[in-house]
C-alpha positions as CSV (number, residue, x, y, z in Angstrom):
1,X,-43.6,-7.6,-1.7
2,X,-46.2,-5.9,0.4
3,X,-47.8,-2.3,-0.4
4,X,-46.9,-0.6,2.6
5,X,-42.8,-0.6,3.8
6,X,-43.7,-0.3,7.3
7,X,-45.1,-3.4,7.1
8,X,-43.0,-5.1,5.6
9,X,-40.2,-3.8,8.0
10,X,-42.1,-5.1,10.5
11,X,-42.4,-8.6,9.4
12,X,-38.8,-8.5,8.7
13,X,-37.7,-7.5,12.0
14,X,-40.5,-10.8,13.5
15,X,-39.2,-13.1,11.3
16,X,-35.5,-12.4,11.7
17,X,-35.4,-11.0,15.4
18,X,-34.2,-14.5,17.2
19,X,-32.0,-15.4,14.7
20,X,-29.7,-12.1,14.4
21,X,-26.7,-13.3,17.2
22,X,-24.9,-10.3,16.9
23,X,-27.7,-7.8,17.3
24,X,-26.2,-6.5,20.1
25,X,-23.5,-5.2,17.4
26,X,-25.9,-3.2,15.9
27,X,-29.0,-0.8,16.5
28,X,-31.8,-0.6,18.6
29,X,-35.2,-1.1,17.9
30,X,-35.8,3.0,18.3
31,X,-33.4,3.6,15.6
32,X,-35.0,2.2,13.1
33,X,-35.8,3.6,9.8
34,X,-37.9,3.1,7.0
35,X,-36.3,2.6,3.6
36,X,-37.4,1.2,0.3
37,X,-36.4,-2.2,-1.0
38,X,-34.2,-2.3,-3.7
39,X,-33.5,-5.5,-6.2
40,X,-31.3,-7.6,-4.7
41,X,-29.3,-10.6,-5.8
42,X,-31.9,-13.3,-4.2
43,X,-35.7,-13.3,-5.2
44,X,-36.3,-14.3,-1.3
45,X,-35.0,-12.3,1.1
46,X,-36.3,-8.4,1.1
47,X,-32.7,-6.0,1.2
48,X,-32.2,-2.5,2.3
49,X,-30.8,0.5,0.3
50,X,-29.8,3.5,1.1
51,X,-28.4,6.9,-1.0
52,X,-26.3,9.0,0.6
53,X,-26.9,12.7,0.6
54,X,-24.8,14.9,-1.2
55,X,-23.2,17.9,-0.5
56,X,-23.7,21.2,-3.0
57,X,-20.5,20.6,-4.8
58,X,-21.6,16.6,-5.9
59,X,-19.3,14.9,-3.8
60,X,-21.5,12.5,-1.0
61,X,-22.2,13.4,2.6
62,X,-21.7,10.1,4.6
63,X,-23.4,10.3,7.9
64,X,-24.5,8.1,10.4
65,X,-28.8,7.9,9.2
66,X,-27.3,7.1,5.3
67,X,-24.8,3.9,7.1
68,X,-27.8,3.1,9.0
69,X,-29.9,0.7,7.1
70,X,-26.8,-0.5,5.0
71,X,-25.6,-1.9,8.4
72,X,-28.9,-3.5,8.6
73,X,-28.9,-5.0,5.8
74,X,-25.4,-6.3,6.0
75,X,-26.1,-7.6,9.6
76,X,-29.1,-9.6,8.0
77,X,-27.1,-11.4,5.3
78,X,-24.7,-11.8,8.5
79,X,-27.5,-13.7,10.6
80,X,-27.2,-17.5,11.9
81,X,-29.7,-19.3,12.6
82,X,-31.0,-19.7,16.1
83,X,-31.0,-23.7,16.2
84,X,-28.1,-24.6,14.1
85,X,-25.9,-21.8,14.3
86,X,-25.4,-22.2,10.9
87,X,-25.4,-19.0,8.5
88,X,-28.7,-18.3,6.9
89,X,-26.7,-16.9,3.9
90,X,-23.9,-18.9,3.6
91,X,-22.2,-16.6,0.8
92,X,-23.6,-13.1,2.4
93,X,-24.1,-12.0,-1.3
94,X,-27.7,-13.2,-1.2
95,X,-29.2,-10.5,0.3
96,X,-26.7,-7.7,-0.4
97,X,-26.3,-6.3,-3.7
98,X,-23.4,-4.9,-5.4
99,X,-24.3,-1.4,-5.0
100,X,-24.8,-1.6,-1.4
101,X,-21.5,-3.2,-1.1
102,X,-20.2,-0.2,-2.6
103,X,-22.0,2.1,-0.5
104,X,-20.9,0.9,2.8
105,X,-17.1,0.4,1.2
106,X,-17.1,4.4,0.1
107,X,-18.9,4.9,3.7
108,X,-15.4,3.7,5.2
109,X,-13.2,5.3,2.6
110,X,-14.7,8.9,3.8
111,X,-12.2,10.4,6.8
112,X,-15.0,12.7,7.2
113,X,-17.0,9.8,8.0
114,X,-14.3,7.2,9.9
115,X,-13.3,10.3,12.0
116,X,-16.0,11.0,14.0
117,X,-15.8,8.9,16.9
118,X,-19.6,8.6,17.3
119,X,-19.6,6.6,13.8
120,X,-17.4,4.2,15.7
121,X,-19.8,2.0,16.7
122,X,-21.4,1.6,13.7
123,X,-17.7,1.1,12.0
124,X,-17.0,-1.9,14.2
125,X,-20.6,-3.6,13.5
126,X,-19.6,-3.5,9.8
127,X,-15.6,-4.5,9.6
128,X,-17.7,-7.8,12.3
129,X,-20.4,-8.4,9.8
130,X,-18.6,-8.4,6.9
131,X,-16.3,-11.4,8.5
132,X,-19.4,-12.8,9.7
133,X,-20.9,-12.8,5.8
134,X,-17.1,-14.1,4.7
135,X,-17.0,-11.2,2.2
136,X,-14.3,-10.1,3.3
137,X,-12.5,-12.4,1.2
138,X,-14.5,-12.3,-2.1
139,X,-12.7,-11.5,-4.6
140,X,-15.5,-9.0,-5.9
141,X,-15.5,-7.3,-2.6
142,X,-11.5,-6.9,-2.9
143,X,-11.4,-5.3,-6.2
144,X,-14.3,-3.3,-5.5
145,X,-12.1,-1.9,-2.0
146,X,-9.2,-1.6,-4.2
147,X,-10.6,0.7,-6.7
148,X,-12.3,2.9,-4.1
149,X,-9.4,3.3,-1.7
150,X,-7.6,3.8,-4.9
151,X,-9.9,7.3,-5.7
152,X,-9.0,8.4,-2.0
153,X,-5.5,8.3,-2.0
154,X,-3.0,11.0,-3.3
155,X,-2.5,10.8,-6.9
156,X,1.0,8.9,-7.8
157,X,2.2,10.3,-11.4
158,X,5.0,8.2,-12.6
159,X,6.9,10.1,-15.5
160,X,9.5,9.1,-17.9
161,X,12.9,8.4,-16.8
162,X,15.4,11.6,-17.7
163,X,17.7,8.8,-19.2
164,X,15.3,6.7,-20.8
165,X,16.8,6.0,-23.8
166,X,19.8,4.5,-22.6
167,X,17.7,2.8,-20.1
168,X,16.1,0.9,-22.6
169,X,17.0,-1.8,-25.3
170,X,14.3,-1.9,-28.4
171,X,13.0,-5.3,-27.7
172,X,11.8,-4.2,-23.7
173,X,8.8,-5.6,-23.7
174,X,7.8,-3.9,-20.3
175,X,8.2,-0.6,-19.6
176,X,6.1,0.3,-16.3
177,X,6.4,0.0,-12.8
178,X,6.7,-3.3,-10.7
179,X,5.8,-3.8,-7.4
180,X,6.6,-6.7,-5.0
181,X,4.6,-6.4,-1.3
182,X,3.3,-9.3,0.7
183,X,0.1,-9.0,3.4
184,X,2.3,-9.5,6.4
185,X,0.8,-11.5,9.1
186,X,2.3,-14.7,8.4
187,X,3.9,-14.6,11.9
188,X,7.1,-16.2,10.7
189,X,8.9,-12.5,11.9
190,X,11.5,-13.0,8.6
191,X,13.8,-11.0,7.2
192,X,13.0,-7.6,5.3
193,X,13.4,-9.7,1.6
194,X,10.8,-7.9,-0.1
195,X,12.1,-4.2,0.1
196,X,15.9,-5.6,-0.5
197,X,14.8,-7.7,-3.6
198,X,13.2,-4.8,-4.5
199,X,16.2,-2.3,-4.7
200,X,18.2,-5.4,-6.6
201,X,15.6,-5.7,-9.4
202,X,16.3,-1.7,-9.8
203,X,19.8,-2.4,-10.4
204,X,18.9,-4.9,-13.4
205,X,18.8,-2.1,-16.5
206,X,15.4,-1.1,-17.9
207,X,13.9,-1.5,-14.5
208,X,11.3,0.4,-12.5
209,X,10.0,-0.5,-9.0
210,X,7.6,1.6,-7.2
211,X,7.1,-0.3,-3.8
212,X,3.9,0.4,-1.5
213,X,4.7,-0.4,2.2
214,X,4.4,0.9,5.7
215,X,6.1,0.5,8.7
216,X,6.1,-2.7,11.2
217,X,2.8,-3.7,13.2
218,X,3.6,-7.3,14.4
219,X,6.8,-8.3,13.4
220,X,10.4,-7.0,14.2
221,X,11.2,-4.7,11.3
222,X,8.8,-3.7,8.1
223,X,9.8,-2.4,5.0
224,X,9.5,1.5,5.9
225,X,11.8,0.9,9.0
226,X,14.7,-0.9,6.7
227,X,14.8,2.1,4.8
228,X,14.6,4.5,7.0
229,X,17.5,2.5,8.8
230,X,19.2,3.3,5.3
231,X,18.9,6.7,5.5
232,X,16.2,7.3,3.3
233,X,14.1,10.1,4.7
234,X,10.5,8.8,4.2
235,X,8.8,11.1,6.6
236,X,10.3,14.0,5.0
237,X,9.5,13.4,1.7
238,X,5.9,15.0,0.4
239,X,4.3,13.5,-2.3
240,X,4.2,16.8,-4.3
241,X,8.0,16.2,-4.8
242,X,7.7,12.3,-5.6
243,X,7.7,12.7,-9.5
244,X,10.8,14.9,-9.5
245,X,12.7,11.9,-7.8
246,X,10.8,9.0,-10.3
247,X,12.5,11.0,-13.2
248,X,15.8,10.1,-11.7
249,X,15.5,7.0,-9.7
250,X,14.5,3.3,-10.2
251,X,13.5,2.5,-7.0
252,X,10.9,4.7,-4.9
253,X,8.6,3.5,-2.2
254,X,5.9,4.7,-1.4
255,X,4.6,5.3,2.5
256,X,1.2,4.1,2.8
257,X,0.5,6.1,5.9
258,X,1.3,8.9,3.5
259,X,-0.7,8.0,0.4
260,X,-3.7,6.7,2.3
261,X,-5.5,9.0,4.2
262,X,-8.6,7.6,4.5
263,X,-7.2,4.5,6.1
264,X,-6.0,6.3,9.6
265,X,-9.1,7.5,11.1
266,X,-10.1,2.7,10.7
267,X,-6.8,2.1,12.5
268,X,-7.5,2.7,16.0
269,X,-11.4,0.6,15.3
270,X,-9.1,-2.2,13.5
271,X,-6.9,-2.8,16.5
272,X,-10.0,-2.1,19.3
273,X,-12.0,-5.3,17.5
274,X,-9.0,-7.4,18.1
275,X,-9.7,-9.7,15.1
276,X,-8.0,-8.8,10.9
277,X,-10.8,-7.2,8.6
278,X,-10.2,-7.3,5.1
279,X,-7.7,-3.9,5.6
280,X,-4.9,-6.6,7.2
281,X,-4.7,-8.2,3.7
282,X,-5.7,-5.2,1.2
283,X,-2.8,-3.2,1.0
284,X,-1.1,-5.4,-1.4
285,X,-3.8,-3.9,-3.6
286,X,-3.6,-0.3,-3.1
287,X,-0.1,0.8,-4.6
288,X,-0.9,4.2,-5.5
289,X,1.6,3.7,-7.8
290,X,-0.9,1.4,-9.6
291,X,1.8,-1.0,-11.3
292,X,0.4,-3.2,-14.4
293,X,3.2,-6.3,-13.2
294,X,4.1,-7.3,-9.3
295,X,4.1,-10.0,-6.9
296,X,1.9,-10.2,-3.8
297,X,2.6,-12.7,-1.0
298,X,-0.4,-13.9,0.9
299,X,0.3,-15.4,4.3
300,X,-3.0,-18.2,3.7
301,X,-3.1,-20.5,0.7
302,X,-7.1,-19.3,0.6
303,X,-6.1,-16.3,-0.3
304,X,-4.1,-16.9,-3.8
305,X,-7.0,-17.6,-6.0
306,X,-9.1,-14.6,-4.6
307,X,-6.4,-12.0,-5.0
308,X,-5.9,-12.9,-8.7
309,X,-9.3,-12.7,-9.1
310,X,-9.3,-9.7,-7.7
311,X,-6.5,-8.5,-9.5
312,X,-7.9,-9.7,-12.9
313,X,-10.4,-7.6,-12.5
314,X,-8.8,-4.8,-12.2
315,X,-7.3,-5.1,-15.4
316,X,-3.8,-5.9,-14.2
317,X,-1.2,-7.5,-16.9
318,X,0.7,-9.8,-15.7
319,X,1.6,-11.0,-11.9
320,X,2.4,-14.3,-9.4
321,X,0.3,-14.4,-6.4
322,X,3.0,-16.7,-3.8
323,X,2.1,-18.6,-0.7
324,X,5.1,-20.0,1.3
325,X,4.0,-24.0,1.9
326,X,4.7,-22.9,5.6
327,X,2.2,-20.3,5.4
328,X,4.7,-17.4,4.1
329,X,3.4,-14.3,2.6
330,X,7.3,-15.0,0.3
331,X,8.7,-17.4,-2.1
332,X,10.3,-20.1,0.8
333,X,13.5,-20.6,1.1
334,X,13.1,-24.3,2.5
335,X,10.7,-25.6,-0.2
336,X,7.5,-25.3,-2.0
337,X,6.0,-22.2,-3.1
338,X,2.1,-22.4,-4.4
339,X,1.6,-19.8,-7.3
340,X,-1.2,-18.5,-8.8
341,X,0.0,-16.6,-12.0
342,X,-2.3,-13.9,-13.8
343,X,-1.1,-13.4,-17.2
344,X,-3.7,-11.8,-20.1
345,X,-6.5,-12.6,-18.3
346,X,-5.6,-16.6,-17.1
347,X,-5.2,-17.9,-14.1
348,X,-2.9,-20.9,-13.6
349,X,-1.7,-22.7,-10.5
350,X,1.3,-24.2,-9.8
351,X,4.5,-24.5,-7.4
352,X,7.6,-23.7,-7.5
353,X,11.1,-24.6,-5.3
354,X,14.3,-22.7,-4.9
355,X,15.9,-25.5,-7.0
356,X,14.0,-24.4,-9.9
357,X,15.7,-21.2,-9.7
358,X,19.2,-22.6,-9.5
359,X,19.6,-21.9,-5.5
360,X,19.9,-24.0,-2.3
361,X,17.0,-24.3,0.0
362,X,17.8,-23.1,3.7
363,X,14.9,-23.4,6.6
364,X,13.3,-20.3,7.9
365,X,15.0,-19.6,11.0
366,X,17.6,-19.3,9.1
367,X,16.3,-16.3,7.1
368,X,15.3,-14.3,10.9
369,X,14.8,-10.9,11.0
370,X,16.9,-8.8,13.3
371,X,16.2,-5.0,14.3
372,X,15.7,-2.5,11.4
373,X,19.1,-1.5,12.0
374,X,20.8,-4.9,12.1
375,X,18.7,-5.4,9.1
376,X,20.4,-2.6,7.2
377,X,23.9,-3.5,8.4
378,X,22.8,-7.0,6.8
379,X,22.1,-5.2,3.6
380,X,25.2,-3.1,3.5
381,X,27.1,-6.1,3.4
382,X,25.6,-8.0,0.9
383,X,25.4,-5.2,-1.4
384,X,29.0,-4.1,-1.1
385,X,30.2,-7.6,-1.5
386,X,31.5,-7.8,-5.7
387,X,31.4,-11.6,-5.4
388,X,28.7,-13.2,-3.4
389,X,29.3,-16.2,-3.4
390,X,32.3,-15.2,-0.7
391,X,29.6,-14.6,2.1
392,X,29.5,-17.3,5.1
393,X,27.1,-20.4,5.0
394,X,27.6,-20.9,8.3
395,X,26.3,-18.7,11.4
396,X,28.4,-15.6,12.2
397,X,30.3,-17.1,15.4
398,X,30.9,-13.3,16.6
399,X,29.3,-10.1,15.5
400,X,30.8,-8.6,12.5
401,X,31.2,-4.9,11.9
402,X,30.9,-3.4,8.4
403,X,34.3,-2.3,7.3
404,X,34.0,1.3,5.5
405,X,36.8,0.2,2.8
406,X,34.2,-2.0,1.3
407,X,32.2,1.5,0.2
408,X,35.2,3.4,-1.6
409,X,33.3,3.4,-5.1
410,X,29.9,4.4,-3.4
411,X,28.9,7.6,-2.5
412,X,30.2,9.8,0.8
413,X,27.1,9.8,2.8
414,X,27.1,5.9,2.1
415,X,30.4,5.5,4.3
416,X,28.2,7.8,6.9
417,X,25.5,5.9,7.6
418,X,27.8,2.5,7.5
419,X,29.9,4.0,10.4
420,X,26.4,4.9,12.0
421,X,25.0,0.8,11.7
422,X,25.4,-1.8,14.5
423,X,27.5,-4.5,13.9
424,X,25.9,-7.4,12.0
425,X,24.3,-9.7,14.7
426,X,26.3,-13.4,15.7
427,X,24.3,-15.9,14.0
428,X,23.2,-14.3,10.9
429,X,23.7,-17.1,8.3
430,X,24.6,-14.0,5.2
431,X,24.2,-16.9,2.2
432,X,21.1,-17.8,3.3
433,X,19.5,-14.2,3.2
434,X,21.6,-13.4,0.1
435,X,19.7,-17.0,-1.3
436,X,16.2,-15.9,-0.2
437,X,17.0,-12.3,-1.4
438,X,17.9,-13.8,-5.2
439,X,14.7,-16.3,-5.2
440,X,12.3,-12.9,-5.0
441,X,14.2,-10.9,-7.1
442,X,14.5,-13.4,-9.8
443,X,10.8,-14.2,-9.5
444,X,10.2,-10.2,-10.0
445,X,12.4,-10.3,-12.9
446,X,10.3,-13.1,-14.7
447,X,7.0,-11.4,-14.1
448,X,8.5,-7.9,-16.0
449,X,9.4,-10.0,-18.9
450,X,13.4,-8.6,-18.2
451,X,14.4,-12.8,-18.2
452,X,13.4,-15.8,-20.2
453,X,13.4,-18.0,-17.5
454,X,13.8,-17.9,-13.5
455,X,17.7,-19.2,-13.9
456,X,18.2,-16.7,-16.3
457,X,16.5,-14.1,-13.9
458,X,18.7,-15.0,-11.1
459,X,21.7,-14.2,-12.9
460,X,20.6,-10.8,-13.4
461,X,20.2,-10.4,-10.0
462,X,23.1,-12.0,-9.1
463,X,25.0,-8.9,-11.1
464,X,22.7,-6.3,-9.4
465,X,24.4,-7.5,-6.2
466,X,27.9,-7.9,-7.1
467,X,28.5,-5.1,-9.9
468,X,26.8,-2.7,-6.8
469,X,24.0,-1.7,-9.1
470,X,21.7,-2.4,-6.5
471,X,23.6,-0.5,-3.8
472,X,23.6,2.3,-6.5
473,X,19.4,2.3,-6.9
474,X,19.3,2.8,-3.0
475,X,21.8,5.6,-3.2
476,X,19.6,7.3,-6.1
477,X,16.8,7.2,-4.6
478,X,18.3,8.1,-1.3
479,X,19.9,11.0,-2.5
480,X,17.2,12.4,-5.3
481,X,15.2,11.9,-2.1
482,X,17.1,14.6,-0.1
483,X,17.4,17.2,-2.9
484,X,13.5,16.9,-3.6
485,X,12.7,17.8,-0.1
486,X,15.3,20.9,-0.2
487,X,13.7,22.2,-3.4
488,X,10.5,21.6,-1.6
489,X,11.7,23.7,1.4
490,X,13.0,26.3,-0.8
491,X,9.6,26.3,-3.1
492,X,7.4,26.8,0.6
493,X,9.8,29.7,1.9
494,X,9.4,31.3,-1.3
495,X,5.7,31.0,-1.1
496,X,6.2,32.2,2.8
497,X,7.5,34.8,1.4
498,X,5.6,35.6,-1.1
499,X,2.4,35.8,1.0
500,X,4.0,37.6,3.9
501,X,4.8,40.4,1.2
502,X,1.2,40.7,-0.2
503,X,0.1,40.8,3.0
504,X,2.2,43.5,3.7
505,X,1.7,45.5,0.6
506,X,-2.4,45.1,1.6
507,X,-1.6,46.6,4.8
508,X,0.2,49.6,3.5
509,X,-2.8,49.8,1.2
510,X,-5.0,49.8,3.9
511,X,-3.3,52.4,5.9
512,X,-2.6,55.3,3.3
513,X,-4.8,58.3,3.6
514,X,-7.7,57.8,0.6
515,X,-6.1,61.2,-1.1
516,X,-2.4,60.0,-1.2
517,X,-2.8,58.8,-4.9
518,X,-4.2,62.5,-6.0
519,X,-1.4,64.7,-8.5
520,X,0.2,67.0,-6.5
521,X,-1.3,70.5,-6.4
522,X,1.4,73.2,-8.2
523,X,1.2,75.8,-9.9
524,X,2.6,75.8,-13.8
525,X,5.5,78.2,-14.2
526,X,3.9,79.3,-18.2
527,X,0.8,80.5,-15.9
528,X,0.2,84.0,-16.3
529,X,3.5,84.9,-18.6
530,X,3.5,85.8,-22.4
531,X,4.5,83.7,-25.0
């Protein structure tokens, strides 16, 4: 390495200079700054490292001159070369080290950062080179997003159920949270079977399920819609409260958009690059809610292996990464299912088929998503139905309206939003979903440790369904829901309140004459007089 570093940044910049194809991504030759070299993972290639300066209180001030040479040096690992167009670094992890990585991940995880639009630029260079050095789908680089996304978002605290002890038999082996989330962007626009299985595995007893979700981007209805469809008010409810409902309910979700600020300022740079970063795939990873069992769909047979990977090292129990055969971020309905199955620290592979879980296999379309709406109607149905095995195989011929007798045992504001609901679309093939709906469940189940085997864990959901146990962990949470937010509203006007009355005894205060707290002048009446 020579002496001087302005050297040697000069003979880095000749020797790379025609083979950097995106260096129009990037910075201009004026820009540049000298930094030292750091150890890097390869004995060949000189890296750049920056440390970011840091505020009086310890926490680190991101700006655009501490992002600078980090982006350099990612944009080198990123660099093809100028006759083959091959990459010089196939990997990318030769010439950036782990703690650079890190920098530039916390760099995007600071709002303060992402939400200056003049950082934009530089923003867009990185989410580009990163795909360019194919780390975005390490499984080092995953885990290492997961954890610091994970420091940024609101704190989840999941206490002990109010009823725990009947909750629980003695031999649970499981007591935790479960979650069961796929990456989306599969394109197969299918109906909302995650968030459904995920209110039927709360009906089982001695189960908890904290789902992580957000609202549709691409396809017709997401997970936050369908709920909100069911009357649960997600918008409304603040995080503060969120404990106060997990003492009472099963089921929660969780509203990404809510828990993850740091990931809004990236969304409007995410959809102006017009290409998925590793943010289209990491959610799946960042339930604040951190749950030690789940399932995550992925929507590419790539990505199996590198999610457990990434979710063994985060320390994670027990959980089935799935990938549809027909690139489906679900178990399929119509066939094969590749797993990847974490379990104390092993990774197996193998597949699975709706047979294996006692059920009949039924092809895609006929498992379509509707409108959130429909969706819910669709839900309603099938959870108010005591023996499913009553529900059509065939497509609806006409549309078919919920009928409100079907909801006598279920709670009054139940019966409201069912008069509220669309009729159920003509088409809808109701044993199919209720099928696909079991297979996810079931597979949920397994992972807990709450069934033996997936047959066995189909039953149990079966009897979520029909004994309206699972209709019952939506109304819980619905309804817990509600009340949390008027004890929230109550808790804030009292504060209101509170401060408007300070403020007005400060005034008062303020305004009395400096002498108003002096005794009163009088004379004794015992002056002057004998004993």
């Amino acid at each position: 390495m020579p002496a001087s570093p302005l050297s040697s940044l000069h003979d880095i910049e000749s020797q790379h200079l025609s083979e950097l194809s995106i260096s129009a991504l990037l910075i201009s030759p004026t820009d540049l700054i000298t930094v030292a070299s750091s150890p890097s993972m390869s004995t060949t290639a000189p890296t750049t490292s920056a440390t970011s300066a840091v505020h009086p209180n310890g926490t680190p001030h991101h700006t655009a001159d501490t992002f600078r040479p980090l982006l350099k040096a990612l944009a080198l690992a990123a660099s093809v070369d100028s006759q083959s167009g091959q990459p010089n670094h196939p990997s990318g992890t030769s010439t950036i080290t782990h703690t650079q990585l890190e920098q530039i991940l916390q760099h995007l995880a600071d709002p303060n950062f992402t939400s200056s639009r003049e950082n934009h630029a530089q923003i867009g260079s990185a989410l580009t080179c990163l795909k360019f050095c194919r780390l975005d789908i390490q499984a080092e680089t995953f885990a290492l997003a997961a954890r610091i996304f994970l420091d940024c978002c609101l704190d989840v605290h999941v206490p002990p159920l109010d009823r725990e002890a009947e909750e629980y038999d003695s031999g649970v082996e499981y007591r935790g949270t479960l979650d069961l989330v796929g990456t989306g962007g599969d394109g197969k626009d299918t109906f909302n079977v995650s968030t459904t299985a995920a209110m039927v595995a709360a009906g089982v007893k001695g189960v908890r399920v904290c789902k992580h979700g957000a609202k549709a981007s691409s396809s017709t209805s997401g997970s936050a819609d369908l709920l909100m469809s069911l009357g649960i008010p997600l918008l409304s409810l603040p995080a503060s409260q969120l404990p106060d409902v997990l003492r009472k309910s099963k089921f929660s979700f969780l509203f990404a958009q809510l828990y993850h600020p740091a990931l809004a300022p990236l969304g409007p740079i995410r959809r102006s690059l017009g290409f998925p970063t590793i943010f289209n795939v990491l959610g799946p990873l960042i339930n604040p809610a951190k749950p030690q069992r789940c399932i995550l769909g992925v929507h590419s047979y790539y990505l199996g292996r590198i999610f457990a990977e990434a979710l063994r090292k985060r320390g994670t129990q027990r959980a089935w990464i799935v990938c549809g055969q027909e690139g489906l971020d679900e178990i399929s309905p119509a066939g094969k299912t590749d797993v990847w199955e974490l379990n104390a620290g092993e990774i197996k592979e193998f597949t699975i088929e709706p047979k294996d879980f006692g059920l009949e296999s039924h092809p895609l379309e006929h498992v379509g998503s509707h409108s959130a709406d429909e969706n819910a109607a669709i839900v309603l149905k099938m959870f108010s139905t005591p023996d499913s095995s009553t529900l059509q195989h065939e497509p609806l011929d006409s549309n078919l309206a919920l009928d409100p007798r079907d909801f006598a045992n279920f709670a009054p504001e139940t019966l409201v939003h069912v008069r509220s609901l669309p009729t159920i679309p003509r088409g809808v093939r109701l044993q199919a979903v209720k099928d696909y709906t079991l297979l996810q469940t079931a597979a949920l189940l397994y992972v807990g440790s709450y069934a033996s085997s997936l047959k066995q864990a189909t039953d149990l959901a079966r009897r979520s369904i029909e004994s309206g146990a699972a209709l019952r962990a939506l109304e819980t949470f619905r309804d817990e829901s509600n009340l949390a937010i008027v004890e929230g509203e109550k808790q804030e006007q009292s504060k209101k309140e509170n401060r408007e009355n300070r403020k007005s005894i400060e005034e008062t205060v303020k305004n009395q004459d400096q002498y108003s707290y002096l005794p009163e002048i009088r004379q004794e009446v015992s002056v002057g007089t004998d004993d």
